[in-house]
N, CA, C and O atoms as CSV, one atom per row, in Angstrom:
chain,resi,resn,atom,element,x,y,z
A,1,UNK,N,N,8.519,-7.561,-4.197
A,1,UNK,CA,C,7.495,-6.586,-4.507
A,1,UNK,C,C,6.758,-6.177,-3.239
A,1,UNK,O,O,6.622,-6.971,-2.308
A,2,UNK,N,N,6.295,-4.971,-3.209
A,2,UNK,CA,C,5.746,-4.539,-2.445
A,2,UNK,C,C,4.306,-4.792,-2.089
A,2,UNK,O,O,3.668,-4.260,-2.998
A,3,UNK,N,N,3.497,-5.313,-1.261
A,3,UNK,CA,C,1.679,-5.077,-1.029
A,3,UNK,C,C,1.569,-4.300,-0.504
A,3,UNK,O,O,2.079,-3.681,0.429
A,4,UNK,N,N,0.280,-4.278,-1.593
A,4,UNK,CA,C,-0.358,-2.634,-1.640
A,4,UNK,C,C,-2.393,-3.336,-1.461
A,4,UNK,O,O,-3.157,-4.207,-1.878
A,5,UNK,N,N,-2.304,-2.019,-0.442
A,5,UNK,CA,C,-4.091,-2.283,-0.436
A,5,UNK,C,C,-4.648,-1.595,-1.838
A,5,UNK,O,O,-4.161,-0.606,-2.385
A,6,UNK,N,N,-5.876,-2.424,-2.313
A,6,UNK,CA,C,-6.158,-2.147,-3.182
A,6,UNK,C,C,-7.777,-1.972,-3.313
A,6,UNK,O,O,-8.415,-2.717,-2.569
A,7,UNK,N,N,-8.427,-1.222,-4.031
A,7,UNK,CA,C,-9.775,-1.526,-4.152
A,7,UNK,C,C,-10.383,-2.329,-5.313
A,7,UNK,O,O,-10.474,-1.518,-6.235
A,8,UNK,N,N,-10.837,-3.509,-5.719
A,8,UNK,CA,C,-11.133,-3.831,-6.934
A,8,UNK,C,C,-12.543,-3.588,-7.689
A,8,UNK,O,O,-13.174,-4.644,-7.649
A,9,UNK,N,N,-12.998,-2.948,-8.116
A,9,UNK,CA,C,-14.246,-3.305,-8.630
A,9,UNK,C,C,-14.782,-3.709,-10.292
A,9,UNK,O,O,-14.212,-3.403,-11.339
A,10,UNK,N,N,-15.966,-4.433,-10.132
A,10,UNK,CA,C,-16.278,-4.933,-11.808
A,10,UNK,C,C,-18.119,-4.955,-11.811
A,10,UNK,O,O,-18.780,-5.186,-10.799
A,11,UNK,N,N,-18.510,-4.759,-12.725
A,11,UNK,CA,C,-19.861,-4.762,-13.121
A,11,UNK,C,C,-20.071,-6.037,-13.731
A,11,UNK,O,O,-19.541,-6.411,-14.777
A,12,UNK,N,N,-20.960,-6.758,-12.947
A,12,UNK,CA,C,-21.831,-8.210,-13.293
A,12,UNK,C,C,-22.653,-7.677,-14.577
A,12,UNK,O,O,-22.730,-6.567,-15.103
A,13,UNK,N,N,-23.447,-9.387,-14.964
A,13,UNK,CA,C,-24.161,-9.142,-15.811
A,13,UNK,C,C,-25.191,-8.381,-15.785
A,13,UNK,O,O,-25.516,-7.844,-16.844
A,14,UNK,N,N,-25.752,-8.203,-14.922
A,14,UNK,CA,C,-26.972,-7.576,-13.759
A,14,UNK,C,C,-26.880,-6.147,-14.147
A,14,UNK,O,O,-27.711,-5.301,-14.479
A,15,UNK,N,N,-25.436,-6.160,-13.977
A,15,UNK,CA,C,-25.274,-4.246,-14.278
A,15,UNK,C,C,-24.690,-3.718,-12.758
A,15,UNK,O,O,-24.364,-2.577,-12.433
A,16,UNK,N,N,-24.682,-4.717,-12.117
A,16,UNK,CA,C,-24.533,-3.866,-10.464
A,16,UNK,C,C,-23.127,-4.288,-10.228
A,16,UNK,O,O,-22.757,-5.460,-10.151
A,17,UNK,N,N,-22.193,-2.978,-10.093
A,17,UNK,CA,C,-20.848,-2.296,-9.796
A,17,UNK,C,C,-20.757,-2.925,-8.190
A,17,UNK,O,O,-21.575,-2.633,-7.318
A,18,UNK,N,N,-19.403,-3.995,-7.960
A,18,UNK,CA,C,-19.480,-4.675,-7.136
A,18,UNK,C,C,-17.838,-4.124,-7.098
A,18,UNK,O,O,-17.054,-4.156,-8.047
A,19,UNK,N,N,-17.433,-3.354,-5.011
A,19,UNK,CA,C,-16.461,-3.379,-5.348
A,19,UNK,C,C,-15.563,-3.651,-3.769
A,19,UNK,O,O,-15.865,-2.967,-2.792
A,20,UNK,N,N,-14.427,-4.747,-3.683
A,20,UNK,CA,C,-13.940,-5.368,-3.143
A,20,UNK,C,C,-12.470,-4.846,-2.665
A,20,UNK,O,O,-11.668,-4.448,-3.510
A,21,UNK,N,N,-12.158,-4.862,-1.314
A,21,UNK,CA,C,-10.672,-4.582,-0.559
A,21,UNK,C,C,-9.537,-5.702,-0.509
A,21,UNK,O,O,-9.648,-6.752,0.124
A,22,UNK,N,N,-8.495,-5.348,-1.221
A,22,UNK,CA,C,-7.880,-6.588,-1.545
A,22,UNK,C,C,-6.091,-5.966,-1.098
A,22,UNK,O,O,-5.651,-4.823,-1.221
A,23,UNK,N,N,-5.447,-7.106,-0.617
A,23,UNK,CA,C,-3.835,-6.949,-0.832
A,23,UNK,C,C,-3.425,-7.600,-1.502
A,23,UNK,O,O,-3.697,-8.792,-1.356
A,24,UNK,N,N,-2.509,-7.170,-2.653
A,24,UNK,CA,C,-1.496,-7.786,-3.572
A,24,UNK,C,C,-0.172,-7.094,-3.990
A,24,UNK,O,O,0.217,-6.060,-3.445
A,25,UNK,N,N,0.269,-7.506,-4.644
A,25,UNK,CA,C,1.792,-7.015,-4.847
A,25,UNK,C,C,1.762,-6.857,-6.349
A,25,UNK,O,O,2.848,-6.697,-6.906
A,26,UNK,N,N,0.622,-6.882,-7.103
A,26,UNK,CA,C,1.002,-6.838,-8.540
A,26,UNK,C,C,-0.632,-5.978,-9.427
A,26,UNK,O,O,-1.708,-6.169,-8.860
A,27,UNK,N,N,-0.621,-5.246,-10.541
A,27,UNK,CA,C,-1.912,-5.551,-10.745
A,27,UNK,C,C,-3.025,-6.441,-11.314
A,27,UNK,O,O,-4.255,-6.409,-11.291
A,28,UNK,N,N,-1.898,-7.411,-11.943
A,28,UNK,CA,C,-2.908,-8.755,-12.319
A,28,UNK,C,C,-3.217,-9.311,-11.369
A,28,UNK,O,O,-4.331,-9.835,-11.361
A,29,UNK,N,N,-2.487,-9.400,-10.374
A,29,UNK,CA,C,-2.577,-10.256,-8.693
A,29,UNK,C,C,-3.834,-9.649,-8.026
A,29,UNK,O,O,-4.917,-10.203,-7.834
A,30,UNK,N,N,-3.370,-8.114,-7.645
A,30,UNK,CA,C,-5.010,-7.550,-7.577
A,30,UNK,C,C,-6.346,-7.725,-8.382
A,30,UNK,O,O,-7.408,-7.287,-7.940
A,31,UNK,N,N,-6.278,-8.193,-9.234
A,31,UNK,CA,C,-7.560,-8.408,-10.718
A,31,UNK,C,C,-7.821,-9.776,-9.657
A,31,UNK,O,O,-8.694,-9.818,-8.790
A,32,UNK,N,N,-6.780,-10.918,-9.984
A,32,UNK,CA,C,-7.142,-12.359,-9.872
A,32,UNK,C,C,-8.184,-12.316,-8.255
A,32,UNK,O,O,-9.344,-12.667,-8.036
A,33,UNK,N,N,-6.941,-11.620,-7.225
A,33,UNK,CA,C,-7.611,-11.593,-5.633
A,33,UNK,C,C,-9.083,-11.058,-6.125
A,33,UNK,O,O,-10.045,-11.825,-6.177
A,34,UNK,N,N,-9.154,-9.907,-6.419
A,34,UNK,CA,C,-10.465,-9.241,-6.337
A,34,UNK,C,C,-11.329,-9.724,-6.883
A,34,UNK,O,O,-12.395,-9.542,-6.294
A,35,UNK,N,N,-11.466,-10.757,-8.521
A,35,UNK,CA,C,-12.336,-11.393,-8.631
A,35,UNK,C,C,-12.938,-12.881,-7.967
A,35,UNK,O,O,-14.077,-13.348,-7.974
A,36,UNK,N,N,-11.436,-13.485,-7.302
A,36,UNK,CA,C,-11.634,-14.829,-6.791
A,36,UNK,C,C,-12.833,-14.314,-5.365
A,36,UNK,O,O,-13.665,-15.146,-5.002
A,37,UNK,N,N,-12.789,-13.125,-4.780
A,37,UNK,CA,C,-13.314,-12.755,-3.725
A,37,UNK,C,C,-14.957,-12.564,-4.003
A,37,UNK,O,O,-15.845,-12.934,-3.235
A,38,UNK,N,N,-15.161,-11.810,-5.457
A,38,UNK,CA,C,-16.789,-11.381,-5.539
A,38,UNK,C,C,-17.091,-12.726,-6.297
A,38,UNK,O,O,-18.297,-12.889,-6.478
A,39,UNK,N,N,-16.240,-13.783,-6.811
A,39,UNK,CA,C,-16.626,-14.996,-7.002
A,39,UNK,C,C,-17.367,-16.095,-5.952
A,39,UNK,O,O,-16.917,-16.580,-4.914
A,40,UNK,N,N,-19.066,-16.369,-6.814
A,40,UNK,CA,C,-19.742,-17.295,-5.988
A,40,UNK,C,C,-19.990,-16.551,-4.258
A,40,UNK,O,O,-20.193,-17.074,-3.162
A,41,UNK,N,N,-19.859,-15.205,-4.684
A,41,UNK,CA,C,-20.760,-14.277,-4.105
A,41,UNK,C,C,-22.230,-14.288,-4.102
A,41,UNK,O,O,-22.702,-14.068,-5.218
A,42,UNK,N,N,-23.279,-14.524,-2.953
A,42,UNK,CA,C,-24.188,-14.644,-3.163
A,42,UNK,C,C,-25.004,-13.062,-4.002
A,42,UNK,O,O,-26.105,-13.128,-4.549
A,43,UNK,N,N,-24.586,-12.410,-3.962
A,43,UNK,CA,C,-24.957,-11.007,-4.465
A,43,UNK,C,C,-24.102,-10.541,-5.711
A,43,UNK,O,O,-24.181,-9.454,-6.282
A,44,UNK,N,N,-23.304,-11.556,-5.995
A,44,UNK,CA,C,-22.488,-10.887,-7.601
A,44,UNK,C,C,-22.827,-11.829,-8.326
A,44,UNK,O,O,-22.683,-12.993,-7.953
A,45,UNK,N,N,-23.478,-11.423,-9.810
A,45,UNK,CA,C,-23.921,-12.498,-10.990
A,45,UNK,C,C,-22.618,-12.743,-11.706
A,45,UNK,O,O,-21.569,-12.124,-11.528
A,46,UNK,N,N,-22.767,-13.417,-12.273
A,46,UNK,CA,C,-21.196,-13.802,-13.327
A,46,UNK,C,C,-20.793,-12.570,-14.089
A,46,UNK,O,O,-21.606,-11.725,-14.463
A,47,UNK,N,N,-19.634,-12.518,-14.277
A,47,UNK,CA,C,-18.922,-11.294,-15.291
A,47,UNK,C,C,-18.500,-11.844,-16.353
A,47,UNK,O,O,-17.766,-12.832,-16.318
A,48,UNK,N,N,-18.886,-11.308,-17.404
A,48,UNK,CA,C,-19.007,-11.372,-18.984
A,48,UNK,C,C,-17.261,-11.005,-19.420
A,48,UNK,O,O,-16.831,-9.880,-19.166
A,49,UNK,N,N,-16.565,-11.808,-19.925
A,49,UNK,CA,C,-15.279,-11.588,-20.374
A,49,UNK,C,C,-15.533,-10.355,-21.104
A,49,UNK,O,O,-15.258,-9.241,-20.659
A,50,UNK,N,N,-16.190,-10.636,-22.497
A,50,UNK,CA,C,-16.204,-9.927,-23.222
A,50,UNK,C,C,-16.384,-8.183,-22.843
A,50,UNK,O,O,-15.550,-7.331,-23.150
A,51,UNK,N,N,-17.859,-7.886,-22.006
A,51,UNK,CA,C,-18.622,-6.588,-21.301
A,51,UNK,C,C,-17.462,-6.229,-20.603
A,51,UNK,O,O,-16.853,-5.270,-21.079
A,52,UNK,N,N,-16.926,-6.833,-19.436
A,52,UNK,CA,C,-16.839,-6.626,-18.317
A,52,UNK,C,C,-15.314,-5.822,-18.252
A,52,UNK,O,O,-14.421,-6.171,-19.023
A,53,UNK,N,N,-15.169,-5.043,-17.552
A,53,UNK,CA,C,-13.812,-4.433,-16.957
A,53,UNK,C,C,-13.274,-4.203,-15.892
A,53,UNK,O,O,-14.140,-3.624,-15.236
A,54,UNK,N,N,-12.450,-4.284,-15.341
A,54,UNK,CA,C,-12.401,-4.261,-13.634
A,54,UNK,C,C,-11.115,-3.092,-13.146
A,54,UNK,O,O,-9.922,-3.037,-13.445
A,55,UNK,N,N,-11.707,-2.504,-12.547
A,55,UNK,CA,C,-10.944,-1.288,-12.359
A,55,UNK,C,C,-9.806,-1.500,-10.475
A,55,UNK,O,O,-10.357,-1.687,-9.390
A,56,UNK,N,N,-8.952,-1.438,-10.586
A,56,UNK,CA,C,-8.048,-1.384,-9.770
A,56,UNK,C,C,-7.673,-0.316,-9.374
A,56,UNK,O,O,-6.744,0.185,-10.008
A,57,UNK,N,N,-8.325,0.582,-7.990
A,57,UNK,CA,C,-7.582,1.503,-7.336
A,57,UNK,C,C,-6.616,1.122,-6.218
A,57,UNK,O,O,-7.014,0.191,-5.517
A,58,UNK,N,N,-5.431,1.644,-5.904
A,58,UNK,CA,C,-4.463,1.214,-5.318
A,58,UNK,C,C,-4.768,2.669,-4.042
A,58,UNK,O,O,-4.709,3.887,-4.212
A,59,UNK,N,N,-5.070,1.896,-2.886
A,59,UNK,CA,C,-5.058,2.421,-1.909
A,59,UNK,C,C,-3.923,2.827,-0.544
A,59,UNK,O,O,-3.460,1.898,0.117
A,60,UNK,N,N,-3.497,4.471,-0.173
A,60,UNK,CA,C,-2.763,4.306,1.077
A,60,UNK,C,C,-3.356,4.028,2.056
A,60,UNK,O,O,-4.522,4.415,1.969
A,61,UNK,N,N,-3.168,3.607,2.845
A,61,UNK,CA,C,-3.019,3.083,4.244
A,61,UNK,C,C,-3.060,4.273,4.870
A,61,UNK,O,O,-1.896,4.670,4.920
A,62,UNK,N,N,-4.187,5.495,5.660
A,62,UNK,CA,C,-3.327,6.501,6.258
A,62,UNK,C,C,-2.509,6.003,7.978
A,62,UNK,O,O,-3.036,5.339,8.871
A,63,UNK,N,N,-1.170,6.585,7.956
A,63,UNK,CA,C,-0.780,6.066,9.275
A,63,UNK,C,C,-0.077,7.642,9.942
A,63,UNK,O,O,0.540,8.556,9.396
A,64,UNK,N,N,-0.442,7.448,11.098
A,64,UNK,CA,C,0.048,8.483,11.695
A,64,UNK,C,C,1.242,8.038,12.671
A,64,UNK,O,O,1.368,6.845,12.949
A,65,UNK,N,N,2.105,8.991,13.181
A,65,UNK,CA,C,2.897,8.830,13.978
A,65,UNK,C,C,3.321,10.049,14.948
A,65,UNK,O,O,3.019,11.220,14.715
A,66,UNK,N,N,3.962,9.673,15.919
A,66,UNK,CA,C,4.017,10.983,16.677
A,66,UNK,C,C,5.775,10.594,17.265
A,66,UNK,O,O,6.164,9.464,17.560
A,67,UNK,N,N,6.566,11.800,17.312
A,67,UNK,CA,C,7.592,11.600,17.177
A,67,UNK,C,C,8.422,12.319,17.935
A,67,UNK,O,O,9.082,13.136,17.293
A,68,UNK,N,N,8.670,12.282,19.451
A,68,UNK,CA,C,9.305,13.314,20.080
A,68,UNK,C,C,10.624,13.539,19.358
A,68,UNK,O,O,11.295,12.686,18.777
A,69,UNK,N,N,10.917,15.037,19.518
A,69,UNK,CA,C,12.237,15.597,18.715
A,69,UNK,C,C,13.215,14.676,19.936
A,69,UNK,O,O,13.612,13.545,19.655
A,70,UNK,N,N,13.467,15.199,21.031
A,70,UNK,CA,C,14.617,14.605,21.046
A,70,UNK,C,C,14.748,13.262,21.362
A,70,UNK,O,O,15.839,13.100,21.908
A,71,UNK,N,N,14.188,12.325,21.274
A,71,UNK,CA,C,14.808,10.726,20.693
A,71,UNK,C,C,14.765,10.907,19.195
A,71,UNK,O,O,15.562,10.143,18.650
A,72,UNK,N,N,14.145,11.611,18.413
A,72,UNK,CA,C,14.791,11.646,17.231
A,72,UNK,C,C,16.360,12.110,16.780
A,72,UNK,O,O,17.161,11.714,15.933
A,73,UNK,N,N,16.351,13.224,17.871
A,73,UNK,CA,C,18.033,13.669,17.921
A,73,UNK,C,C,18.730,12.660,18.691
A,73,UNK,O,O,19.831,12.635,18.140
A,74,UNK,N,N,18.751,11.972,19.456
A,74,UNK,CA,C,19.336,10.731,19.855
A,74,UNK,C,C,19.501,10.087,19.139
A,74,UNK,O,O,20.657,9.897,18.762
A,75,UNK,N,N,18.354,9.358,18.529
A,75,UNK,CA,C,18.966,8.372,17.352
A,75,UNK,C,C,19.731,9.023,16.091
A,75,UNK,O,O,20.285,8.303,15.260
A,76,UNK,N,N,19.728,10.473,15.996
A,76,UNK,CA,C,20.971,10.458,14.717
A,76,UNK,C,C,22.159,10.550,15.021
A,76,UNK,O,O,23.048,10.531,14.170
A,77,UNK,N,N,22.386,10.673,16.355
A,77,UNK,CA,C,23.770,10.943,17.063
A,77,UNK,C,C,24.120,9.710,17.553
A,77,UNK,O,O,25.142,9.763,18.237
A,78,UNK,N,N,23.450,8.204,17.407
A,78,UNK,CA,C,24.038,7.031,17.878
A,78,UNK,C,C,24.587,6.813,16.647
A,78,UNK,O,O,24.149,7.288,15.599
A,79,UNK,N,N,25.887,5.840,16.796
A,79,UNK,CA,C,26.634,5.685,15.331
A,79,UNK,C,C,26.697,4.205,15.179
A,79,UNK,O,O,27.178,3.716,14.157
A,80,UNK,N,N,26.072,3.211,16.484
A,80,UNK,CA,C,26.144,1.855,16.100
A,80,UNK,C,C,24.572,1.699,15.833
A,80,UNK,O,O,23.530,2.353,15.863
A,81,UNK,N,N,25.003,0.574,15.587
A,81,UNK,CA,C,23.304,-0.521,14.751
A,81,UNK,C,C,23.605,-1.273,13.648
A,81,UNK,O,O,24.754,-1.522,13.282
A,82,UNK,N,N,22.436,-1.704,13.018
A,82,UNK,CA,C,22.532,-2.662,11.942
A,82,UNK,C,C,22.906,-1.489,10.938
A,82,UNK,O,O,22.568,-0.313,11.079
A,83,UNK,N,N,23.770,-2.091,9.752
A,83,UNK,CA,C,23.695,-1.899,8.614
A,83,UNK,C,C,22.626,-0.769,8.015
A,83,UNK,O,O,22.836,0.380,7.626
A,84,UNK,N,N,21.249,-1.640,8.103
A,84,UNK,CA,C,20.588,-1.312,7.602
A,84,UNK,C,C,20.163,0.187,8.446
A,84,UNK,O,O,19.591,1.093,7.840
A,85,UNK,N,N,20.531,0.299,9.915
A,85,UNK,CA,C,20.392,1.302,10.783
A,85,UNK,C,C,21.221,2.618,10.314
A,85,UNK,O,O,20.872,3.794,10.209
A,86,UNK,N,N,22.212,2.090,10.122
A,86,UNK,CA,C,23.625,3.134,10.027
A,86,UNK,C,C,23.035,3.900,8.904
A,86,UNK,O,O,22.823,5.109,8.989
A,87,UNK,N,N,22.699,2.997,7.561
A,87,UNK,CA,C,22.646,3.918,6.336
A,87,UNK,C,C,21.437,4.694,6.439
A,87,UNK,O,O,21.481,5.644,5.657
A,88,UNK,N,N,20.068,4.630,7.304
A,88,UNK,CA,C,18.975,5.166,7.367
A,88,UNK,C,C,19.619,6.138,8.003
A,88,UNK,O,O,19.653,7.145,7.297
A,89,UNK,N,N,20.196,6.291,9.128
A,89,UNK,CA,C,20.784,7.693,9.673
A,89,UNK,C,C,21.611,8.606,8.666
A,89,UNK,O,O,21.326,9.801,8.582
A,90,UNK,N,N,22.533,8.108,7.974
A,90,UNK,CA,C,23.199,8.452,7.328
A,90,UNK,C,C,22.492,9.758,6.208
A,90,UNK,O,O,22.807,10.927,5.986
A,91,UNK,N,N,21.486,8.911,5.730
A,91,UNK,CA,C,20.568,9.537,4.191
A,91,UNK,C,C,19.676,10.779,5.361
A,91,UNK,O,O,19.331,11.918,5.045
A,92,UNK,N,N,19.454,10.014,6.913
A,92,UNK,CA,C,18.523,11.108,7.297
A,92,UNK,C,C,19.687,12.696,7.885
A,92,UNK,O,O,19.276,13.820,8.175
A,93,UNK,N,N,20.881,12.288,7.888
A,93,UNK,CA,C,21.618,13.495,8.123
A,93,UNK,C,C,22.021,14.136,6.585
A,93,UNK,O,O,22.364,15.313,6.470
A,94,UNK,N,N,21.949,13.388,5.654
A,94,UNK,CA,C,22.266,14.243,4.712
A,94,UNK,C,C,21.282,14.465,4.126
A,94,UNK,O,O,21.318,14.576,2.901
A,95,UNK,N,N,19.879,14.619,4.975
A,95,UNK,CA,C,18.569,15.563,3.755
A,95,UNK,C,C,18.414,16.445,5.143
A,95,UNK,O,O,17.689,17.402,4.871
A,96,UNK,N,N,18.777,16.481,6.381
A,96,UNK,CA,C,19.163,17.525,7.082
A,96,UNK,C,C,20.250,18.962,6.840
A,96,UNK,O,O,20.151,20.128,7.224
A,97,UNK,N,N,21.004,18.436,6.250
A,97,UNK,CA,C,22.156,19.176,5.898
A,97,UNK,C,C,22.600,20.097,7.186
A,97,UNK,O,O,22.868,19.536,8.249
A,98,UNK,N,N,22.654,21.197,7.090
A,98,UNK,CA,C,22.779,22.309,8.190
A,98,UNK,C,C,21.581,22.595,9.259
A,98,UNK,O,O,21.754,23.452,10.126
A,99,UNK,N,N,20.648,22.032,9.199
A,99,UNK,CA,C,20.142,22.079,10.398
A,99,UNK,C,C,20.198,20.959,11.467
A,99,UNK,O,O,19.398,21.083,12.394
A,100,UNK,N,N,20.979,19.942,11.479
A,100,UNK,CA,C,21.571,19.340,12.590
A,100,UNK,C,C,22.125,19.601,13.255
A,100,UNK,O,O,22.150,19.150,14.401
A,101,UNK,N,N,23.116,20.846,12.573
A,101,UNK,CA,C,24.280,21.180,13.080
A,101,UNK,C,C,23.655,22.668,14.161
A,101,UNK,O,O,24.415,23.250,14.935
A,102,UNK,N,N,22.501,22.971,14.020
A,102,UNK,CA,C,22.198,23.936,14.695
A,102,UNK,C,C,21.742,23.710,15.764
A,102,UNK,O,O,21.411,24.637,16.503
């Protein structure tokens, strides 16, 4: 499974919306992380099974990259590497189609 950043938040007894940055790979996993974290928090009161709900937003990561064209055209024109290399070139020449060839 994949981890994913997540945001967790839940409303104490208090009433005050408490909300926490968490990585997990699941969304019960995110629930458990995010409450074990505002747990015995000096600023979060206990959460009421019954009241309480906890909302899980699943956050991207923004990442940037910068990518000169031609080592990108280099690497689709090398034909060795791993496995796992070969077939990434492979899928990236065939969502190229005809503009490689230009």
């Amino acid at each position: 499974m994949n981890v994913r950043s997540c945001r967790v938040t839940a409303t104490d007894t208090a009433g005050v919306t408490h909300t926490v940055e968490v990585t997990a790979s699941s969304l019960y996993e995110a629930v458990a992380v995010g409450l074990k974290a505002m747990h015995g928090h000096d600023w979060v009161e206990p959460l009421s099974e019954q009241l309480a709900t906890v909302k899980v937003a699943v956050t991207s990561v923004p990442v940037e990259h910068t990518v000169n064209l031609r080592d990108f055209v280099a690497w689709l024109r090398r034909t060795a590497g791993s496995p796992a290399e070969v077939t990434a070139r492979k899928r990236v020449r065939e969502i190229l189609g005809e503009w490689q060839r230009n």
